[in-house]
C-alpha positions in Angstrom: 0.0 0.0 0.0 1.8 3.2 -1.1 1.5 6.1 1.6 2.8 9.8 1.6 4.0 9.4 5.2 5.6 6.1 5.9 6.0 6.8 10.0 2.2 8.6 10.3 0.7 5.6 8.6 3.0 3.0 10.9 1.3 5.1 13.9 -2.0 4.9 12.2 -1.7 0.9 11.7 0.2 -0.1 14.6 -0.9 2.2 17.4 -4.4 2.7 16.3 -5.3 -0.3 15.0 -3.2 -3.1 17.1 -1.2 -4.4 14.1 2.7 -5.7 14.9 5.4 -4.1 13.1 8.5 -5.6 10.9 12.0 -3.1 11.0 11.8 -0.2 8.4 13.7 -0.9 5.7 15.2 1.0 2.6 15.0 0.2 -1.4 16.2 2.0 -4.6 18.5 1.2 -7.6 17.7 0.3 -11.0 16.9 -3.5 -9.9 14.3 -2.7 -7.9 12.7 -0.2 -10.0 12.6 -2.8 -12.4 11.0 -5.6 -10.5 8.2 -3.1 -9.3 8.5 -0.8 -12.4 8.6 2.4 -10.3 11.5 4.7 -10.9 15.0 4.0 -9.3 14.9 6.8 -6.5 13.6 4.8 -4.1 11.4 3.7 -1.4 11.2 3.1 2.3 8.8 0.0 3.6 7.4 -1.5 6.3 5.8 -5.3 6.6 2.5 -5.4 9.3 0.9 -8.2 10.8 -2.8 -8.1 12.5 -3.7 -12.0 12.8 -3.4 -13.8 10.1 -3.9 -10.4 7.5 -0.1 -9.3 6.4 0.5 -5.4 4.8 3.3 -3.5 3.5 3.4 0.3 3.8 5.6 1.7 1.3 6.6 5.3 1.2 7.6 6.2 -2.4 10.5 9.5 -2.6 9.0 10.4 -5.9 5.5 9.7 -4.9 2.9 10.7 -7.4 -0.4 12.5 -5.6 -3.8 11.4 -5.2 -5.7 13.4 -8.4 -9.0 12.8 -6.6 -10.9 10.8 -4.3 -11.0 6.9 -5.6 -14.2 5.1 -6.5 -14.5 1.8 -4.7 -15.5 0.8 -8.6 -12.3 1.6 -10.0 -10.4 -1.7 -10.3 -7.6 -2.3 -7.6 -7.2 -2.5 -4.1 -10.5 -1.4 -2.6 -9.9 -1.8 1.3 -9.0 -4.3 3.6 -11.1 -6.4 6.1 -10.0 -6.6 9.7 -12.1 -9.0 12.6 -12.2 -7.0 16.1 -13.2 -7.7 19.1 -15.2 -4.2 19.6 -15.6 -1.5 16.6 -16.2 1.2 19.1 -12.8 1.0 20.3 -11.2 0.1 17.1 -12.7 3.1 15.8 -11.8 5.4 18.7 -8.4 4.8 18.9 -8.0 4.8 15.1 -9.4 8.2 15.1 -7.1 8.9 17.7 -4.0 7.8 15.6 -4.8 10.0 12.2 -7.9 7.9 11.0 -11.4 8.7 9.4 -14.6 7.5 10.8 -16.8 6.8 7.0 -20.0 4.8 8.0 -21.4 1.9 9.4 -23.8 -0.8 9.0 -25.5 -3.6 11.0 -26.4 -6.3 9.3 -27.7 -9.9 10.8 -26.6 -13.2 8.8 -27.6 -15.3 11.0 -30.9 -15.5 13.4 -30.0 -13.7 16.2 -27.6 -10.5 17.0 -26.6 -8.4 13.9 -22.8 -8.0 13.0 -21.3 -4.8 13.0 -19.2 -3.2 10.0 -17.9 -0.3 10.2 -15.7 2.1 7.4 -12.9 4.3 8.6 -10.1 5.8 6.8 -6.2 5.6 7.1 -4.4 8.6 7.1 -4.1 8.7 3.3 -7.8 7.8 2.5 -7.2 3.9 2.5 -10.0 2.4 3.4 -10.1 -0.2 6.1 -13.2 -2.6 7.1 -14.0 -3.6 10.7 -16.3 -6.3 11.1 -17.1 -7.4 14.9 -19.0 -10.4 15.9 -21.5 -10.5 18.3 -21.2 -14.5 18.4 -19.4 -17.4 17.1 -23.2 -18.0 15.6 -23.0 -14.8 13.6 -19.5 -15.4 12.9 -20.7 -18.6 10.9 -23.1 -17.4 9.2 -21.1 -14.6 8.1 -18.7 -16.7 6.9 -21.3 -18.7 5.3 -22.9 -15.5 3.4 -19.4 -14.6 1.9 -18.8 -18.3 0.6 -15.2 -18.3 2.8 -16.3 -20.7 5.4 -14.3 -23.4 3.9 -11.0 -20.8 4.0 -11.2 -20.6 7.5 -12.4 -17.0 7.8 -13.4 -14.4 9.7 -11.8 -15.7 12.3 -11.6 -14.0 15.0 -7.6 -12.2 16.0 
């Protein structure tokens, strides 16, 4: 995920969302600029971890700006799904750490107690899903509606 701030996004991830956080590293040269066809000035990185979901911030030199606010339509990366254990915190200490609150949703999959899914924002307008559970029940059927209950997920952190 490219960001314009490599060390406010590491904040945003790993202090406001819980993830765990690999050594910052440095790339540039014509070899890697090759291999990820971005030009050879350079870029610093970082690899997260939140359960079993894996992310790698990367903070280009010669980054090229946002020329508007992205559709979810527009093919690419659209967000990414996180399992919490509350969304009220999640979202509160997100906030707290550069993030946007978008919307939420509850929706019941199951028979019982609705799941929650809220939108927020990372720093640089990445948008990140956070689905809690009321239940292992709803947790199943959620699993279920999406057609990943044979992968193994959600699971819960």
């Amino acid at each position: 995920m490219s960001v314009s701030d490599l060390h406010r996004s590491l904040t945003f991830y790993r202090d406001g969302l819980g993830f765990t956080a690999g050594e910052i590293y440095s790339s540039a040269g014509r070899r890697a600029a090759a291999l990820m066809d971005v030009p050879p000035s350079g870029f610093r990185g970082v690899f997260l971890r939140y359960g079993e979901v894996h992310i790698e911030l990367l903070e280009y030199r010669d980054a090229l700006a946002p020329t508007g606010p992205r559709d979810a339509r527009a093919i690419g990366y659209t967000h990414i799904s996180l399992i919490v254990p509350s969304a009220d915190e999640a979202v509160r200490t997100a906030v707290d750490h550069g993030g946007t609150f978008c919307a939420e949703l509850s929706h019941t999959f199951g028979d019982r107690n609705p799941t929650r899914i809220v939108f927020i924002a990372d720093p640089d307008h990445n948008k990140v899903e956070l689905i809690e559970h009321p239940d292992d029940a709803e947790r199943t059927a959620h699993s279920r509606f999406l057609g990943s209950d044979a992968l193994g997920w959600p699971t819960t952190r």
